[in-house]
C-alpha positions in Angstrom: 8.8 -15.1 11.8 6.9 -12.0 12.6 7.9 -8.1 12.5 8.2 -7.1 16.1 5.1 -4.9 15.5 2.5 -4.1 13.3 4.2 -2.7 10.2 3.0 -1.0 7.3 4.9 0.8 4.3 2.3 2.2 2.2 3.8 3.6 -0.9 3.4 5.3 -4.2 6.2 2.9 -5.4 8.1 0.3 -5.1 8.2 -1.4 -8.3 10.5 0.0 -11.7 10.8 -0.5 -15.4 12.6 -4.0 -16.5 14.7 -5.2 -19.3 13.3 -8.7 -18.9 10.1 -8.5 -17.8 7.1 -6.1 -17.7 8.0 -4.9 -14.4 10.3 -5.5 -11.5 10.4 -5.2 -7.5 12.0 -2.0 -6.1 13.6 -1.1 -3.6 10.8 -0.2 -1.3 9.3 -3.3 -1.3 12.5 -4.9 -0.9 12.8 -2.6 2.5 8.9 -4.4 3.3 10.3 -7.9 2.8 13.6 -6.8 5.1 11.1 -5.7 7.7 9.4 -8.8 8.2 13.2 -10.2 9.7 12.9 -13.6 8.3 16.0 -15.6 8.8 17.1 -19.1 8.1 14.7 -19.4 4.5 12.9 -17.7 2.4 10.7 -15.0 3.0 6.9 -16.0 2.1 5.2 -12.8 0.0 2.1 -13.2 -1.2 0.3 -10.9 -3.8 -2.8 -9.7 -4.5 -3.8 -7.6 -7.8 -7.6 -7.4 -6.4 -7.5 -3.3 -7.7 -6.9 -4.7 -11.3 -9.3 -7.4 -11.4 -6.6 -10.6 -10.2 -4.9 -10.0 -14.3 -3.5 -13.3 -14.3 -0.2 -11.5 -15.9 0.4 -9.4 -13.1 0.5 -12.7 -10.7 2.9 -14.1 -13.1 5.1 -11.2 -13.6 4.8 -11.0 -9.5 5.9 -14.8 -9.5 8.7 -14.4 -12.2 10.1 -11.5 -9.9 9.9 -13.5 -6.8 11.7 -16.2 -8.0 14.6 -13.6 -8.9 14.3 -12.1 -5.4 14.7 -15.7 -3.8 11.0 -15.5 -2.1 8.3 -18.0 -1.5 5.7 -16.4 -3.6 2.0 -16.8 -3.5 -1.0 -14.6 -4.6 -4.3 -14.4 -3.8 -6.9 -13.7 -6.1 -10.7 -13.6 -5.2 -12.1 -13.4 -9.2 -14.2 -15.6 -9.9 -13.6 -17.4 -6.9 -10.7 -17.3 -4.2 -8.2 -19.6 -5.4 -6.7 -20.8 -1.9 -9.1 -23.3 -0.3 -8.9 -21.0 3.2 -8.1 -17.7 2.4 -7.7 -16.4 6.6 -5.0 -19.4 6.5 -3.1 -18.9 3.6 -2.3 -14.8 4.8 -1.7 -15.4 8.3 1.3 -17.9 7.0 2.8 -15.3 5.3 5.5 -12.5 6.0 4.5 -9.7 3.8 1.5 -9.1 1.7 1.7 -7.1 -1.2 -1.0 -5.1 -2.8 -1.2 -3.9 -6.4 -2.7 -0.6 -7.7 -5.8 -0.1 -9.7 -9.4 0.0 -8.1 -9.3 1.1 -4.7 -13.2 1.3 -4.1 -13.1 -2.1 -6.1 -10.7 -3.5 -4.0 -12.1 -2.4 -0.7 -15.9 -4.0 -2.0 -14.3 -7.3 -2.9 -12.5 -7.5 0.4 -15.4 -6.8 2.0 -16.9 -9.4 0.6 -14.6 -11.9 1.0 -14.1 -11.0 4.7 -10.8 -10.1 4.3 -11.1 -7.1 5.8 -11.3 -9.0 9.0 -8.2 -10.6 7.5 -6.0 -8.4 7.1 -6.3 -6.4 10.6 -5.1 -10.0 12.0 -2.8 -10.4 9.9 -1.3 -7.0 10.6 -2.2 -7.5 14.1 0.0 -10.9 13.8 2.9 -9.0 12.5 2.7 -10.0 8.6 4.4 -6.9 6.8 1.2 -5.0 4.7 2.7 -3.5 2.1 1.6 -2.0 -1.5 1.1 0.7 -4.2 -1.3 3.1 -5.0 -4.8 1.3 -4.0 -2.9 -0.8 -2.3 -1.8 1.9 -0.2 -4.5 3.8 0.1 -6.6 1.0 1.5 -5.2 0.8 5.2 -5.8 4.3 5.9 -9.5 6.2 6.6 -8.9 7.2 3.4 -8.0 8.9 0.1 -8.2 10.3 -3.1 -9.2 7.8 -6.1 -10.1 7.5 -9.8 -11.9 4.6 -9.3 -15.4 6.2 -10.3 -13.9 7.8 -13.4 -11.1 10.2 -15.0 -12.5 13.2 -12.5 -10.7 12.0 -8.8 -13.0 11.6 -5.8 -12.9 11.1 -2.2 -13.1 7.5 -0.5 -13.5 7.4 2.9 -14.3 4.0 3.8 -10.6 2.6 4.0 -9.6 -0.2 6.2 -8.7 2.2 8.3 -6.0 0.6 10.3 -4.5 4.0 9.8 -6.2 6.7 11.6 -5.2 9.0 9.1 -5.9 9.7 5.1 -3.6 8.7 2.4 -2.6 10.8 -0.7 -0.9 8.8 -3.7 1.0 10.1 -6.6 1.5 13.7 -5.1 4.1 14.9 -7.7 3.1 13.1 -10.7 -0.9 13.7 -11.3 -1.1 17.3 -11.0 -5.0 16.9 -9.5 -4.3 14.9 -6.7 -2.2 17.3 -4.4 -5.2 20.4 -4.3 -8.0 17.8 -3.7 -6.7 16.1 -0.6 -5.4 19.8 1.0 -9.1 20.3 -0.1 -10.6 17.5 1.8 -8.4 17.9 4.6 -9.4 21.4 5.0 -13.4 20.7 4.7 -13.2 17.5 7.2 -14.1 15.2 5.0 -10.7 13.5 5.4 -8.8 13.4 8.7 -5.0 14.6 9.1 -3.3 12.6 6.9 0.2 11.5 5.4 1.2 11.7 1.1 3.5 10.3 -0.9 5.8 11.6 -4.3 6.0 8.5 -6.9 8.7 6.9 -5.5 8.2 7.4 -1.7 6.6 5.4 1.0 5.8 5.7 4.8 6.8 3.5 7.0 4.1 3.1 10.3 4.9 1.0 13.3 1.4 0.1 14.8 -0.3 3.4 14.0 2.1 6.0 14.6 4.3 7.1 11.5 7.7 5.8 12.1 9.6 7.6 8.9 9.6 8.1 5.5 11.3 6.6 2.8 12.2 6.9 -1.3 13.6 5.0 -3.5 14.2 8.1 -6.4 16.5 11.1 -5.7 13.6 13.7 -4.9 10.9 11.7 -3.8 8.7 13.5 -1.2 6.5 12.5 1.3 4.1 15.1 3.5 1.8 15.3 6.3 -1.4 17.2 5.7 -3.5 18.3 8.3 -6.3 21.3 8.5 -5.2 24.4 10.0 -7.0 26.5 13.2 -8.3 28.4 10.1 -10.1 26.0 8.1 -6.9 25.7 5.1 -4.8 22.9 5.5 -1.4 23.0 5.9 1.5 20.8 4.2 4.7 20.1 5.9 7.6 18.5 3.7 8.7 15.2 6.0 12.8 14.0 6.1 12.8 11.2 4.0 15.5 8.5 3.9 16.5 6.7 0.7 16.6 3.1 0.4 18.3 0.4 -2.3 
């Protein structure tokens, strides 16, 4: 099973505090897993916590939280070696992929690396639901903002890119973040893009942005783009709530 098209919901979300366990799934990712239209078993997600190094405890909260959501889980790690036998394989099978926060310049190296750049644009291309938080939103678009490189946030603007457009994270909950990419957008440095409150996520169907989405009463979502003047301009989006 297959979404009809390529589907991403890139997010600054999806995942909430736990009683049990040291996190658990939201509702956005939930919505990711419904998009993938799997019927007749369950739905294979695989993980990857490549931004935060592959912590073994993230996979196994991921894995504790799958088996509650009825899924086929799986994760892919790359450190110190991938730990599927053949790693182009092992995605294509699935129906979603879901990608943890952290690093995103780390992230985007070690893919690189590993070819799963390649990957992953087949796998989208295929239909498998790309999904994640943070980094692991960040990372299908041109580009972003980051604190990869340290406390002070910087640019990256070698994304995946299977998202024209750039990617802004946390917009409502790190006070830095919103002024740099209107900055960045306004200078050129990154193209038109698309931002997200904690709790939001954007939903594209192939490359066109096909709605936004929150799981938390008051979660935004935006679309920056620079202005005939050289400022950008922000432009508050409808967002539907989910779970």
């Amino acid at each position: 099973m297959a979404a009809d098209e390529p589907t991403i919901l890139a997010t600054s979300g999806g995942l909430r505090a736990s009683a049990r366990l040291d996190w658990e799934v939201g509702p956005l990712t939930r919505h990711a897993v419904d998009l993938a239209g799997v019927t007749g078993r369950a739905p294979r997600v695989c993980f990857l916590g490549t931004a935060c190094g592959d912590d073994r405890r993230l996979a196994a909260t991921f894995f504790d939280n799958a088996w509650r959501e009825g899924w086929t889980g799986s994760h892919l790690a790359v450190l110190p070696m991938p730990n599927v036998e053949d790693v182009r394989e092992h995605l294509l099978s699935q129906d979603v992929i879901w990608v943890w926060g952290g690093s995103v310049a780390g992230l985007l190296a070690l893919w690189r690396l590993h070819g799963l750049d390649t990957v992953m644009r087949e796998a989208w291309q295929a239909g498998v639901v790309l999904t994640g938080v943070s980094a692991g939103s960040i990372c299908w678009h041109a580009g972003g903002t980051t604190d990869s490189f340290g406390p002070e946030l910087r640019p990256v603007t070698n994304g995946l890119a299977l998202l024209p457009w750039s990617n802004g994270v946390h917009y409502d909950s790190e006070p830095a973040r919103r002024p740099l990419f209107q900055s960045l957008i306004a200078d050129g440095t990154l193209p038109t893009g698309y931002a997200t409150d904690d709790g939001a996520g954007l939903l594209y169907r192939g490359t066109a942005m096909a709605g936004a989405l929150a799981e938390r009463a008051g979660a935004g979502a935006y679309r920056v783009a620079r202005g005939p003047d050289g400022t950008a301009t922000e432009e508050r989006l409808d967002v539907r709530r989910v779970g």
